[in-house]
KEKE-3310 file (N, C-alpha, C; in steps of 0.2 Angstrom, whole numbers, plus 5000, padded with zeros to 4 digits):
npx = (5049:5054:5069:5074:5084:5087:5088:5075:5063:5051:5041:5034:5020:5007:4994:4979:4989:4995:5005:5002:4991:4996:4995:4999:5003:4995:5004:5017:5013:5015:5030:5034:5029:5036:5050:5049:5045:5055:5065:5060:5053:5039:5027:5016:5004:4996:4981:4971:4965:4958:4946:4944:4949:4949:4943:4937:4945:4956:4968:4975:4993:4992:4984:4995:5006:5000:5004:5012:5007:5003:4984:4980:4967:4952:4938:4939:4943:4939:4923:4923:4920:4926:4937:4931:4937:4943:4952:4959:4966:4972:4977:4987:4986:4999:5007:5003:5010:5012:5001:4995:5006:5006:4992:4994:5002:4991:4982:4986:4987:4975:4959:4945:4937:4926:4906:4898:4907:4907:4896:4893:4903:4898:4886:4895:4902:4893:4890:4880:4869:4865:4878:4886:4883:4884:4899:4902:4898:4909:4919:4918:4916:4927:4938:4936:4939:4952:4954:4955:4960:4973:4976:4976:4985:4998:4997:4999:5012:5019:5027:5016:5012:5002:4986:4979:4969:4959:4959:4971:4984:5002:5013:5024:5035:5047:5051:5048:5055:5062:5055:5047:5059:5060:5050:5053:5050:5053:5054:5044:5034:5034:5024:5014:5008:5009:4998:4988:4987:4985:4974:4965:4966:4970:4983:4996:5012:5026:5035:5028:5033:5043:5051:5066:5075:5086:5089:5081:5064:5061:5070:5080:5074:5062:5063:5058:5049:5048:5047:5058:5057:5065:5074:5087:5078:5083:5099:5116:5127:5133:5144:5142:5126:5124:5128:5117:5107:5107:5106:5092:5083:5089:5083:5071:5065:5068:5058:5045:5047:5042:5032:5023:5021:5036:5032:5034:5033:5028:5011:5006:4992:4990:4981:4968:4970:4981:4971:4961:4966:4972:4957:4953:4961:4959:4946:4936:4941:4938:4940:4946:4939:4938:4946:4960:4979:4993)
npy = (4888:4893:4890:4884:4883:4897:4913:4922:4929:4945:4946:4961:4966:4975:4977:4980:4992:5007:5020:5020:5014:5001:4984:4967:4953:4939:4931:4937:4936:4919:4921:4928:4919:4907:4912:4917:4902:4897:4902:4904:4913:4925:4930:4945:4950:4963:4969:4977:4984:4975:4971:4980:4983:4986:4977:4968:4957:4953:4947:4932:4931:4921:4911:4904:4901:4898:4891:4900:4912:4928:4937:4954:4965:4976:4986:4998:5003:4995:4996:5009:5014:5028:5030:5020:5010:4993:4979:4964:4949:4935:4920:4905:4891:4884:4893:4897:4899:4911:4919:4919:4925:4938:4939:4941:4950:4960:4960:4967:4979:4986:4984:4980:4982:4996:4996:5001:4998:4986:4981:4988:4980:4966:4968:4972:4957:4949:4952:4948:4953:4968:4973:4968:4975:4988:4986:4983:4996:5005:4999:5003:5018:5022:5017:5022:5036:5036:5029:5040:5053:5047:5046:5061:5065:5059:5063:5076:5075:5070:5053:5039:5026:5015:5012:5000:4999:5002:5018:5027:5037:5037:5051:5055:5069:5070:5071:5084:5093:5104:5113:5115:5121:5134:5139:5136:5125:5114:5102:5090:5093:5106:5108:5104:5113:5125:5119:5117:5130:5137:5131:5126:5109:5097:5088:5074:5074:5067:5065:5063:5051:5043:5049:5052:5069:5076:5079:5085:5088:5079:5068:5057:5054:5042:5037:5030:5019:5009:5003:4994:4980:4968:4958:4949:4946:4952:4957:4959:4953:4938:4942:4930:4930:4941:4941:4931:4937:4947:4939:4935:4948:4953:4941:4943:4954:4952:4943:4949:4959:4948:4949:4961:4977:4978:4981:4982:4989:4995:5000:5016:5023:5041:5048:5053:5058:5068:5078:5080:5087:5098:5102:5107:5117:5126:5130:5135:5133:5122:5106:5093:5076:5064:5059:5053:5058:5052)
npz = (5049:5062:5068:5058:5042:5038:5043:5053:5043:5037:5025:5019:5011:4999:4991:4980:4979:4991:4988:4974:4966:4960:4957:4957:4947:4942:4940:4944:4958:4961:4959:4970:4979:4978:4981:4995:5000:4998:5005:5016:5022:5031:5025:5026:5021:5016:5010:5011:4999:4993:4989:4981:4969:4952:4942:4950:4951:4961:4968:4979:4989:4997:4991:4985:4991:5006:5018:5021:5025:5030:5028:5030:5033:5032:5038:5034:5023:5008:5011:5012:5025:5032:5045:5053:5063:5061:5060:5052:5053:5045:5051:5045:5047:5051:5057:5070:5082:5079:5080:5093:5101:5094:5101:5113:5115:5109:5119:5129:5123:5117:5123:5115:5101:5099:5101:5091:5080:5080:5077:5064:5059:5058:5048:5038:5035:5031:5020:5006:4993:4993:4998:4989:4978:4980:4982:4968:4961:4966:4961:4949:4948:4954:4946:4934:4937:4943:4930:4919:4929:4925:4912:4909:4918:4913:4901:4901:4904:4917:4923:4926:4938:4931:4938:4945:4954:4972:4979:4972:4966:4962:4954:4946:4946:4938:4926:4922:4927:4926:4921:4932:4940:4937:4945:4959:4964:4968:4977:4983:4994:4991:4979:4983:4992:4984:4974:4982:4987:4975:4969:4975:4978:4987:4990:4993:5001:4992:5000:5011:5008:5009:4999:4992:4994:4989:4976:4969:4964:4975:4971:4960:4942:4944:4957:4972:4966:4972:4988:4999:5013:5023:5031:5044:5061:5075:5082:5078:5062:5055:5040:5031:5034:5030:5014:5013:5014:5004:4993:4994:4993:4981:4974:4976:4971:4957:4955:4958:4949:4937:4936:4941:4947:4963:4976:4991:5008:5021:5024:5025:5034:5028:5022:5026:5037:5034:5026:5036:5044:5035:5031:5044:5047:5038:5036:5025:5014:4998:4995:4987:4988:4981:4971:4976:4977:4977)
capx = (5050:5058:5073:5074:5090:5087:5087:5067:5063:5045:5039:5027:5014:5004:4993:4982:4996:4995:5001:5001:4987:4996:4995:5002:4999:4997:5012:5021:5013:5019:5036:5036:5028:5042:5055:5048:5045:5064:5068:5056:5047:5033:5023:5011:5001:4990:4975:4964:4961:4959:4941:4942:4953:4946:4940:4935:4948:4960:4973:4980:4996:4991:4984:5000:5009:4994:5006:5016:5006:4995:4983:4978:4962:4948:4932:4939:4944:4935:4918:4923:4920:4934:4936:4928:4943:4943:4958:4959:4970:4969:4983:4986:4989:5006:5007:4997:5012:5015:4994:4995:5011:5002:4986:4998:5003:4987:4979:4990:4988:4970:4953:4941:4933:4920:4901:4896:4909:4907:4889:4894:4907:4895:4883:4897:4905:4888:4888:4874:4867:4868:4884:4890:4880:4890:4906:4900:4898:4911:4925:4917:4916:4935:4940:4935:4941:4959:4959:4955:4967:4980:4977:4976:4993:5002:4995:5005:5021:5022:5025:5013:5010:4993:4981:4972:4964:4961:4961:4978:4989:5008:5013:5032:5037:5054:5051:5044:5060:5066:5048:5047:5063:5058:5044:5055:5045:5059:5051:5036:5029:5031:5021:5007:5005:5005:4992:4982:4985:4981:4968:4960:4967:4975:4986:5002:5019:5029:5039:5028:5033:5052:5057:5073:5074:5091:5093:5075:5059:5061:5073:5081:5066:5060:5065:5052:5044:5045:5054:5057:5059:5067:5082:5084:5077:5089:5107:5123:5123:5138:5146:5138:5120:5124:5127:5111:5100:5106:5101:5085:5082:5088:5077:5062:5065:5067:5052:5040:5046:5041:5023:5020:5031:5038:5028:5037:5032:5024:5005:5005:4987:4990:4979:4963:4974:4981:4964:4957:4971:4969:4952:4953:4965:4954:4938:4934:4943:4936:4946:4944:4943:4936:4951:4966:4984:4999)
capy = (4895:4893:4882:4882:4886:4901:4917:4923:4934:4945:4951:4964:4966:4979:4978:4986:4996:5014:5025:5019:5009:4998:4977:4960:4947:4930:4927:4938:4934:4915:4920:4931:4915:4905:4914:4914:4897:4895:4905:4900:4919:4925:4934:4949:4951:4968:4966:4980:4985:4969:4971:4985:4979:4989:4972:4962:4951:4953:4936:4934:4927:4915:4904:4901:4901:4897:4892:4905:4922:4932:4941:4958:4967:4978:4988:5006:5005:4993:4996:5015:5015:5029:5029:5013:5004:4988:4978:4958:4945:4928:4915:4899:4884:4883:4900:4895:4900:4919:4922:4916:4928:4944:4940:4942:4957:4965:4961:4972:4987:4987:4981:4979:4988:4998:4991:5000:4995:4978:4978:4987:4974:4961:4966:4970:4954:4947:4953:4949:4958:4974:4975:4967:4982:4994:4986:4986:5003:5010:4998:5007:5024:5022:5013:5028:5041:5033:5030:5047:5055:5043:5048:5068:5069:5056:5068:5082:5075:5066:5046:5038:5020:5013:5010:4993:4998:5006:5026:5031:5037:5042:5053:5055:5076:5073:5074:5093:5096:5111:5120:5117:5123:5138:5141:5135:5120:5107:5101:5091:5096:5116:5108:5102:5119:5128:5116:5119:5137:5140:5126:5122:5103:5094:5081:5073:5075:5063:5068:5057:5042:5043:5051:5057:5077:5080:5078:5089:5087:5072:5063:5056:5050:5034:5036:5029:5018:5005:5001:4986:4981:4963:4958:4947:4949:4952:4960:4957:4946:4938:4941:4924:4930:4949:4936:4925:4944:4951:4935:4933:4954:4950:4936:4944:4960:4948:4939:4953:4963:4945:4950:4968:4980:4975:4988:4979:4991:4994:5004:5021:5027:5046:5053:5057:5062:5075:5083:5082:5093:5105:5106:5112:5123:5132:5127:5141:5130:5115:5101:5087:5070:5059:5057:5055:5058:5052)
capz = (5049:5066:5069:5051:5041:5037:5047:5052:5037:5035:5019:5020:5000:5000:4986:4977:4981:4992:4985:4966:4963:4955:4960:4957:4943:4944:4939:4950:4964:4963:4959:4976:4983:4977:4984:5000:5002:4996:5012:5024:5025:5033:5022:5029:5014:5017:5006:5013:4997:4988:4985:4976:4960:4948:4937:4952:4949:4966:4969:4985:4986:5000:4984:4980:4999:5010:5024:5026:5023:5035:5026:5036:5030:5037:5036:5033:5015:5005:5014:5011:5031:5033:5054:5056:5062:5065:5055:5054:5053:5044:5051:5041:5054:5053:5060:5076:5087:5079:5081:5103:5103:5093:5103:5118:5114:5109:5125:5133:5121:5120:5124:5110:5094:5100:5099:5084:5076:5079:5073:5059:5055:5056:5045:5032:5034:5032:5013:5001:4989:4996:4999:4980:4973:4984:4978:4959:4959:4970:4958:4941:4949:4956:4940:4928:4940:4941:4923:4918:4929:4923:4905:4910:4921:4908:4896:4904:4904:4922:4925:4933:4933:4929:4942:4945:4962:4976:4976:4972:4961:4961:4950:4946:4943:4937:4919:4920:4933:4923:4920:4942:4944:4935:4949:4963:4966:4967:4983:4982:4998:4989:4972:4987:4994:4976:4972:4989:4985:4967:4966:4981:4977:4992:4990:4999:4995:4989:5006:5015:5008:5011:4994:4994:4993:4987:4969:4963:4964:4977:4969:4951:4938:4946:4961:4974:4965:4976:4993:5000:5020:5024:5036:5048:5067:5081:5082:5073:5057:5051:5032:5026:5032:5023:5007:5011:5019:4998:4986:4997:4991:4974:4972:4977:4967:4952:4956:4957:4940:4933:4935:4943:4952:4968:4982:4996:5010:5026:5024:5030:5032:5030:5017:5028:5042:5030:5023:5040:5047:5030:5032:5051:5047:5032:5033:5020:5007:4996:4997:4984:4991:4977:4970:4981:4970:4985)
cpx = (5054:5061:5074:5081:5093:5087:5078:5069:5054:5046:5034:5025:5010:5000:4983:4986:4992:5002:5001:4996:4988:4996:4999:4999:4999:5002:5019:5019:5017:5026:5039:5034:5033:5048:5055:5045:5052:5068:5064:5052:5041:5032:5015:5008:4993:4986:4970:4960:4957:4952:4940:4946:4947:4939:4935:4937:4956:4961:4975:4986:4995:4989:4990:5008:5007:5000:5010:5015:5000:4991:4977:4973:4957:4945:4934:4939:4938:4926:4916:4919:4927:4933:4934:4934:4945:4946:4956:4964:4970:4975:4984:4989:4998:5010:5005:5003:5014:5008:4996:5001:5006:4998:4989:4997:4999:4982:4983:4990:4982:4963:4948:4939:4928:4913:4898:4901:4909:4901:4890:4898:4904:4889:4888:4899:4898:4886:4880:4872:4869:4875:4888:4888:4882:4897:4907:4902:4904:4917:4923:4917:4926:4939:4942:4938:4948:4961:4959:4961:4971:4981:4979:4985:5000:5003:4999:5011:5022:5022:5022:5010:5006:4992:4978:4968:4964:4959:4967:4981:4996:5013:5021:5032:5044:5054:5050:5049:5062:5060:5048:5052:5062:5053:5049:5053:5049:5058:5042:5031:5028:5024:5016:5006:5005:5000:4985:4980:4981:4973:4965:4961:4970:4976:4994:5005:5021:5037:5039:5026:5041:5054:5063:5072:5080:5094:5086:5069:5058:5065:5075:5073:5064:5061:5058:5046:5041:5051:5050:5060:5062:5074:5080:5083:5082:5094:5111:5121:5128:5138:5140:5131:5120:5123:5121:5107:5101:5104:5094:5080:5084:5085:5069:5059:5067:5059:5045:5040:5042:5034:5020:5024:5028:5036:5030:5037:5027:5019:5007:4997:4988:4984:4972:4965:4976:4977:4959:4960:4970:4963:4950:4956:4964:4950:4935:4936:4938:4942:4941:4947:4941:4942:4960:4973:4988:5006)
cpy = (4897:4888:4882:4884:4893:4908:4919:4929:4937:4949:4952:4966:4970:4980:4976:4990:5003:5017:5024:5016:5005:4990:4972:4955:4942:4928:4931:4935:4925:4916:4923:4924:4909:4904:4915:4912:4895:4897:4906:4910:4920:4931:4937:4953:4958:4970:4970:4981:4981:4968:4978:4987:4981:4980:4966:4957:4949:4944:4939:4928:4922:4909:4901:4900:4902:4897:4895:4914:4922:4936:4946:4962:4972:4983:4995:5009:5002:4993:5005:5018:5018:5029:5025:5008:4997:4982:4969:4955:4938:4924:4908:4894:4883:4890:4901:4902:4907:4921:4923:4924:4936:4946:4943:4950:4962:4964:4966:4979:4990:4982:4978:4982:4991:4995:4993:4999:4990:4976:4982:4982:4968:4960:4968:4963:4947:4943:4954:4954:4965:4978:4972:4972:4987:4994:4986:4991:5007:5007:5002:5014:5024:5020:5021:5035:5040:5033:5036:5052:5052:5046:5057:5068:5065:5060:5075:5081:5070:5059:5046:5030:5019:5010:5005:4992:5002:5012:5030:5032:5039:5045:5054:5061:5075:5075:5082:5097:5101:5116:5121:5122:5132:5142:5141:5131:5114:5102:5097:5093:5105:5114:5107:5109:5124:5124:5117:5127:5139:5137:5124:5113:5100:5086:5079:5072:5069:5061:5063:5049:5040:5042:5056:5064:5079:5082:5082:5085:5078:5066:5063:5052:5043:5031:5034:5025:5011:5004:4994:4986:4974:4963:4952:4949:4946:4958:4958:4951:4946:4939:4935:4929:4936:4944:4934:4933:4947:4945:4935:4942:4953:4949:4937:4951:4956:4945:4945:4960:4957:4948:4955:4970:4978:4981:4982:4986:4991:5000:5008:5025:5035:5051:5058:5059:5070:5080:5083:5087:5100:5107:5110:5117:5129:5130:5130:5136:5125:5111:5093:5079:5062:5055:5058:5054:5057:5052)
cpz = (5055:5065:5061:5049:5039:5042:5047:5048:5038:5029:5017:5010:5005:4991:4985:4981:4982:4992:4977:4965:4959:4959:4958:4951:4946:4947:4942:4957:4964:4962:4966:4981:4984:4978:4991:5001:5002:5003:5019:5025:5027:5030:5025:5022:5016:5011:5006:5007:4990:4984:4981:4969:4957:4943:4944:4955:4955:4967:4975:4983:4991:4995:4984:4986:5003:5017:5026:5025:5027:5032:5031:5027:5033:5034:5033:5026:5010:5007:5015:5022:5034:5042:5057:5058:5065:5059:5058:5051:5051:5045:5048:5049:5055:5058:5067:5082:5085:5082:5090:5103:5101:5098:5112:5120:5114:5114:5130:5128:5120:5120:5118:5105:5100:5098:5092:5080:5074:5075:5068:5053:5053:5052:5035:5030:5034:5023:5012:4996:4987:4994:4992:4977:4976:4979:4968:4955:4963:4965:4950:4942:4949:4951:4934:4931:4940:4934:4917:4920:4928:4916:4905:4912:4915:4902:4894:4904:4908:4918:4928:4931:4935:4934:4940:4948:4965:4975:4975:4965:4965:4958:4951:4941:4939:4930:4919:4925:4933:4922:4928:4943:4943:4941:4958:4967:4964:4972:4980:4987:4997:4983:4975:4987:4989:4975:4976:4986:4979:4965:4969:4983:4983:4990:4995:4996:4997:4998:5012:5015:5007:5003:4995:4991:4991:4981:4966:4963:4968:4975:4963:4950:4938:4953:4965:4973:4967:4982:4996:5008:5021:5027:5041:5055:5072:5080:5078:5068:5054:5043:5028:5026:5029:5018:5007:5009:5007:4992:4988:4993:4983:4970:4972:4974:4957:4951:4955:4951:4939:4933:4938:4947:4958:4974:4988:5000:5015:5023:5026:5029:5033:5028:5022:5034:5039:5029:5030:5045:5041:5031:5038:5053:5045:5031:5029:5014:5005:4995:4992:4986:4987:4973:4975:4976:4975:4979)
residu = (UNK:UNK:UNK:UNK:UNK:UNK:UNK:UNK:UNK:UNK:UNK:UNK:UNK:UNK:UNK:UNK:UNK:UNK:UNK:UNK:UNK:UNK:UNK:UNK:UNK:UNK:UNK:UNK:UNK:UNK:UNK:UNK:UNK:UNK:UNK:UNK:UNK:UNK:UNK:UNK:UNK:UNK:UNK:UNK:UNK:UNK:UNK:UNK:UNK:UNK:UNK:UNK:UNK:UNK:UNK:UNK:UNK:UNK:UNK:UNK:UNK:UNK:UNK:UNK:UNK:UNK:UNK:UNK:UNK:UNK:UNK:UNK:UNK:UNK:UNK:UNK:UNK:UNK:UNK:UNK:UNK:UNK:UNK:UNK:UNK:UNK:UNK:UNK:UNK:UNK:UNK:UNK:UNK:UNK:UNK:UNK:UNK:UNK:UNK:UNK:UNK:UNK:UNK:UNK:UNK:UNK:UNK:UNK:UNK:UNK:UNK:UNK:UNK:UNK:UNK:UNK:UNK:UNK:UNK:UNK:UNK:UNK:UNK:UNK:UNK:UNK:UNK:UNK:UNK:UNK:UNK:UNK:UNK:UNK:UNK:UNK:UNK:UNK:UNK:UNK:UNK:UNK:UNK:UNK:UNK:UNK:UNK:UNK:UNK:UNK:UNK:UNK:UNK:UNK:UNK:UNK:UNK:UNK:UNK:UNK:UNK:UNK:UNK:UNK:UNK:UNK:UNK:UNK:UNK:UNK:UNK:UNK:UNK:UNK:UNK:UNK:UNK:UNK:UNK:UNK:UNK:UNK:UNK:UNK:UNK:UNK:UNK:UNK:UNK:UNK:UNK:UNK:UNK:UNK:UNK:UNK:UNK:UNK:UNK:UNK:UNK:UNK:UNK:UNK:UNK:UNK:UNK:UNK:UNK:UNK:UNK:UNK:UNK:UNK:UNK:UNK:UNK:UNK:UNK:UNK:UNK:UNK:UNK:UNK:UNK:UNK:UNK:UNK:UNK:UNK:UNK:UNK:UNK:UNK:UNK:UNK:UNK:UNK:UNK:UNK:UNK:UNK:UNK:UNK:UNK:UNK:UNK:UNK:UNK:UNK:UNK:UNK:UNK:UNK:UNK:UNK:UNK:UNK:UNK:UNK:UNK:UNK:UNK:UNK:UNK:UNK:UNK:UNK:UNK:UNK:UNK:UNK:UNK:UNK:UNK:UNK:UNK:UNK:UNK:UNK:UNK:UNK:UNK:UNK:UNK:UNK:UNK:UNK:UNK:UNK:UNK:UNK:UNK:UNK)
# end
């Protein structure tokens, strides 16, 4: 991966996926593992919420491209520990020399988790029992609360593709573009604040996931429905590697139709950042956080 013929590539997975909850097959994940090993990349496989796949049934694609994927994870989500932040990092051996380089780095940005974090992480990371009957019941609660609203907003008109995990959905307004427009609700951060308003609902617009705003309601019908981040590191990059930098994109937007759509993008945790600035704003309101819609 260094020295190699290729220029350094990363390809960040996010999956169950924020903000769709949608994830990965089998058999996409080996086809994305596939394609980078073809091109030597370094796969940052964020996984926080891997334990909470609706069935149980979460794959990582390290399986299937052990030496060249980091997979990052941490207590806040799956352990329903919101503010508990303490994120971890798995490096495969061949990797040895990017871990030294990170650790470098994050000695200089900061010091340690806090104590109780650490003791709460250790008796997560403990398991047992316990904590399987936690996860049980929080993938059957979260399962039926997803697949409910899925059937409801489907019901209505939107797109919205089916959750396998996590707590997310992300609805796609454009089909119902012409009743909005009527409202003047062509903006989805205006259909958040109708929403707040009329319904006491908080949810996040579509705004803060870099959908485009210029064509209605966020964009044409589909738009958003996944973005991808990949290039190579440094400065200038002659013609040929443009040619290499668009089969490598290509191939890996092929490779992840084969088995689930392709959410090629960096995390952004916003959603309790948002509802904690709503509620401090109007704490008189209710603010529903069982279900999060992004």
């Amino acid at each position: 991966m260094v020295g190699g013929p290729h220029p350094p590539r990363i390809l960040v997975l996010n999956y169950p996926n924020n903000p769709t909850g949608s994830t990965y097959t089998a058999d996409g994940l080996q086809a994305l593992a596939a394609v980078a090993r073809k091109y030597d990349a370094v796969v940052l496989s964020d996984e926080i919420y891997g334990e909470l796949h609706f069935e149980g049934r979460h794959v990582s694609i390290a399986r299937y491209y052990p030496e060249g994927t980091i997979i990052s994870s941490g207590l806040s989500k799956w352990c329903g520990a919101g503010g508990w932040r303490l994120g971890t990092f798995f490096f495969p051996k061949q990797l040895r020399w990017l871990l030294e380089a990170m650790g470098a780095v994050a000695s200089e940005t900061y010091t340690s988790a806090s104590a109780p974090i650490q003791y709460a992480a250790v008796r997560a990371f403990q398991g047992g029992m316990d904590i399987d009957r936690y996860l049980v019941r929080s993938r059957r609660i979260l399962g039926a609360l997803a697949r409910e609203s899925h059937r409801r907003l489907t019901a209505a008109g939107l797109a919205v593709a089916e959750p396998h995990g996590a707590f997310y959905l992300f609805p796609d307004f454009g089909p119902l573009r012409e009743r909005f427009a009527t409202r003047d609700l062509m903006r989805s951060d205006r259909i958040c604040n109708a929403l707040l308003s009329d319904t006491d609902v908080a949810i996040l617009p579509g705004l803060a996931f870099d959908r485009p705003t210029d064509r209605g309601v966020d964009g044409p019908p589909g738009a958003g429905r996944f973005r991808r981040r990949q290039g190579p590191v440094g400065g200038s990059e002659p013609s040929a590697g443009r040619r290499h930098r668009h089969r490598f994109s290509g191939e890996l937007l092929r490779a992840g139709a084969r088995g689930g759509r392709p959410h090629l993008r960096l995390g952004h945790d916003l959603v309790e950042q948002s509802l904690a600035t709503q509620r401090a704003s109007s704490p008189s309101r209710r603010f529903s956080s069982a279900v999060r819609i992004n």
